[in-house]
ChimeraX commands (.cxc) that place a marker at each C-alpha (Angstrom):
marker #1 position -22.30,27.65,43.32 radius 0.5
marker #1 position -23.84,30.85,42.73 radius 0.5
marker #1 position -27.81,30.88,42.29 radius 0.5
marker #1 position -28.58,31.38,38.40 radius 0.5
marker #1 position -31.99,33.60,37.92 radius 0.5
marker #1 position -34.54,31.92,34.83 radius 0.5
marker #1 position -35.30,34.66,32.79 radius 0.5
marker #1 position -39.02,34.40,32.35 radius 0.5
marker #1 position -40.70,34.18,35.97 radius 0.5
marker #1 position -37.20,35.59,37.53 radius 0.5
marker #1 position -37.01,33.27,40.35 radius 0.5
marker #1 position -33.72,31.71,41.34 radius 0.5
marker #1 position -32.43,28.41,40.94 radius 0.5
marker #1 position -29.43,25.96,41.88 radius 0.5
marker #1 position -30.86,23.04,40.40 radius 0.5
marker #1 position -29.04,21.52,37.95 radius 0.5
marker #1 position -31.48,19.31,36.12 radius 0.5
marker #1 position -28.65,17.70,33.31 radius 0.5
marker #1 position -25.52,18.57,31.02 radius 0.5
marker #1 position -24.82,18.82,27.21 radius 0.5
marker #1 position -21.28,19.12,25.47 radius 0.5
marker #1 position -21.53,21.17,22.38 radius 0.5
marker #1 position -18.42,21.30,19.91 radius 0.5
marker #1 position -17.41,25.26,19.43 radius 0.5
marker #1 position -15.01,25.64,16.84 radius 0.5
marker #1 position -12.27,27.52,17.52 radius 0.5
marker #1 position -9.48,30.33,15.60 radius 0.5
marker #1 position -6.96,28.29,14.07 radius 0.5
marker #1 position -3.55,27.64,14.98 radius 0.5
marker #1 position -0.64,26.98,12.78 radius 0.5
marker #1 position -2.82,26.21,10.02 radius 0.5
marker #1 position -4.74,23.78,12.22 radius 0.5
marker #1 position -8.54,23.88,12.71 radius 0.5
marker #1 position -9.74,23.19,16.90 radius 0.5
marker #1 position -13.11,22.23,17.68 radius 0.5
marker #1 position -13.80,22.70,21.95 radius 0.5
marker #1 position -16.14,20.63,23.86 radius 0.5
marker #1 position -18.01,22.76,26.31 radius 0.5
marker #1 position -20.27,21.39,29.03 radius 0.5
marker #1 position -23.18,23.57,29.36 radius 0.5
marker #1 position -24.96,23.14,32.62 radius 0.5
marker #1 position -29.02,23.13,32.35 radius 0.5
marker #1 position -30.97,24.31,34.90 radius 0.5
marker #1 position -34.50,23.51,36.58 radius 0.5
marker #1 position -37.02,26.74,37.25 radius 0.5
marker #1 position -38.32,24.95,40.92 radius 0.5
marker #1 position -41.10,28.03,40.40 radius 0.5
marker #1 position -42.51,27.01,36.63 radius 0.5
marker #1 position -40.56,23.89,36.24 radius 0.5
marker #1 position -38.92,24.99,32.98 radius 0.5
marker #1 position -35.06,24.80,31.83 radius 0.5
marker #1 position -32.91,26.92,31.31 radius 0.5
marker #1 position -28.83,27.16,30.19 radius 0.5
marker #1 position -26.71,29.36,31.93 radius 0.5
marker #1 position -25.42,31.79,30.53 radius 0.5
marker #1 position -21.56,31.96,28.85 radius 0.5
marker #1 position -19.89,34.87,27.94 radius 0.5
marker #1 position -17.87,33.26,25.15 radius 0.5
marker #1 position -20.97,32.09,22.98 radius 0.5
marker #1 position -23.60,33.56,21.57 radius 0.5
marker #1 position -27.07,32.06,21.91 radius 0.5
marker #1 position -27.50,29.39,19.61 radius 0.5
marker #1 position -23.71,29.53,18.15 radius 0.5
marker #1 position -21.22,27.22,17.47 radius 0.5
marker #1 position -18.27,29.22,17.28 radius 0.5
marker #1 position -16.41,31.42,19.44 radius 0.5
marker #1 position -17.16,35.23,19.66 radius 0.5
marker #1 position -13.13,35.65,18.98 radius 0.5
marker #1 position -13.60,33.37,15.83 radius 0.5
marker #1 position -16.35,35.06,14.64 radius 0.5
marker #1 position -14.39,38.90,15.80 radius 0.5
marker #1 position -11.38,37.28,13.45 radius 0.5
marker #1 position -13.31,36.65,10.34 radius 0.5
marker #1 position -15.06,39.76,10.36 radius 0.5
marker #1 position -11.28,41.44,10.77 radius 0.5
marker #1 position -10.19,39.71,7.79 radius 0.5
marker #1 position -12.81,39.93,5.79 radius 0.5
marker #1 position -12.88,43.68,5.96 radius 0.5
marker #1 position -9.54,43.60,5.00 radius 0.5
marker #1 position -9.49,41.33,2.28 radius 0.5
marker #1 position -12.66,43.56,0.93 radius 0.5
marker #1 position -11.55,46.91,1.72 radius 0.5
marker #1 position -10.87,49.08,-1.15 radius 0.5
marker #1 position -9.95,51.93,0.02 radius 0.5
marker link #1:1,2 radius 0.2
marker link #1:2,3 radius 0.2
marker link #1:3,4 radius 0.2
marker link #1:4,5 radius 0.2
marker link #1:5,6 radius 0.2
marker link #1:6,7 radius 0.2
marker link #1:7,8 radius 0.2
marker link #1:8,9 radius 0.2
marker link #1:9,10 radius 0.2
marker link #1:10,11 radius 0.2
marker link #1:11,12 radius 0.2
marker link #1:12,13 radius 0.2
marker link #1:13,14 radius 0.2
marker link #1:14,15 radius 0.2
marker link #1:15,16 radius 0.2
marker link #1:16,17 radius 0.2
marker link #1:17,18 radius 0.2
marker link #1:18,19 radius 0.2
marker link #1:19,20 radius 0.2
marker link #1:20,21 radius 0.2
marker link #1:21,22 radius 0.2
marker link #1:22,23 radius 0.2
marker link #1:23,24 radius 0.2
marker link #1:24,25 radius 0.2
marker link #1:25,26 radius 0.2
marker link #1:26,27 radius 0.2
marker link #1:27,28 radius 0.2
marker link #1:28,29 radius 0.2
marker link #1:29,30 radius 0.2
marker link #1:30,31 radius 0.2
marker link #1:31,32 radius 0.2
marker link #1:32,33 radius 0.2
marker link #1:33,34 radius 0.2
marker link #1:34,35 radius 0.2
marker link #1:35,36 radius 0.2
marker link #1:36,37 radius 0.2
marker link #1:37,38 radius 0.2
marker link #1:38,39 radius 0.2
marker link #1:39,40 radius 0.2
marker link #1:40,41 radius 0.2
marker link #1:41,42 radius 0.2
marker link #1:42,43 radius 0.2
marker link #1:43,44 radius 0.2
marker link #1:44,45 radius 0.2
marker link #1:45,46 radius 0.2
marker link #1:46,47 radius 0.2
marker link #1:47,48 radius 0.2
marker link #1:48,49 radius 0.2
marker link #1:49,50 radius 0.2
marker link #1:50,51 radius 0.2
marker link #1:51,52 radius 0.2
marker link #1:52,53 radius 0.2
marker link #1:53,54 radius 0.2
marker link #1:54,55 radius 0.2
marker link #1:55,56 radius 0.2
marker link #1:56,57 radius 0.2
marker link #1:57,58 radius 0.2
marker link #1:58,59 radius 0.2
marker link #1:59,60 radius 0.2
marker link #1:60,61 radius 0.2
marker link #1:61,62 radius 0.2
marker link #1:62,63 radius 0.2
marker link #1:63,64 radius 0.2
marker link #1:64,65 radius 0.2
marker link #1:65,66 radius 0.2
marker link #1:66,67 radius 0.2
marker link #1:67,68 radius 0.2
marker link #1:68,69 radius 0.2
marker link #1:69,70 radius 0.2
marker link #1:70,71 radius 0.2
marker link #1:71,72 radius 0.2
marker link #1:72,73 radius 0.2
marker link #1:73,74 radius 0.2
marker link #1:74,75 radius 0.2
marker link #1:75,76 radius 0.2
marker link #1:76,77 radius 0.2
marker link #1:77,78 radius 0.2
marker link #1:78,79 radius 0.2
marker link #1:79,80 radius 0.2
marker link #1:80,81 radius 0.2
marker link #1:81,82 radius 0.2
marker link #1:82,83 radius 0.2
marker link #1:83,84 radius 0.2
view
């Protein structure tokens, strides 16, 4: 496991203090709406003794649904509104 950096006092870490799943939904297919469980691993500062989540390229912070979800909708929608 590679060493994840906290980004407040920028010392390194591979202390995993705990785990949550959060549901993400995800683009629907064949008319069918999919929610993902994703276990986001929480890490321990050994410096400050503060947590921190990793980071995850397919969420935004403090999201519940995908970035290609939300990259979908937006395509739509600017179709569906575009007058031109």
């Amino acid at each position: 496991m590679k060493p994840h950096i906290y980004p407040q006092c920028k010392n390194e870490t591979r202390k995993i203090h705990d785990y949550k799943l959060q549901k993400v939904k995800h683009l629907p297919v064949a008319y069918t709406q999919y929610t993902i469980l994703i276990k986001k691993r929480r890490y321990k500062c050994p410096h400050c003794n503060k947590r921190f989540y990793e980071k995850n390229s397919l969420l935004f912070k403090y999201k519940f649904i995908f970035t290609d979800l939300r990259k979908s909708v937006l395509y739509y929608a600017s179709k569906l509104f575009n007058t031109k």
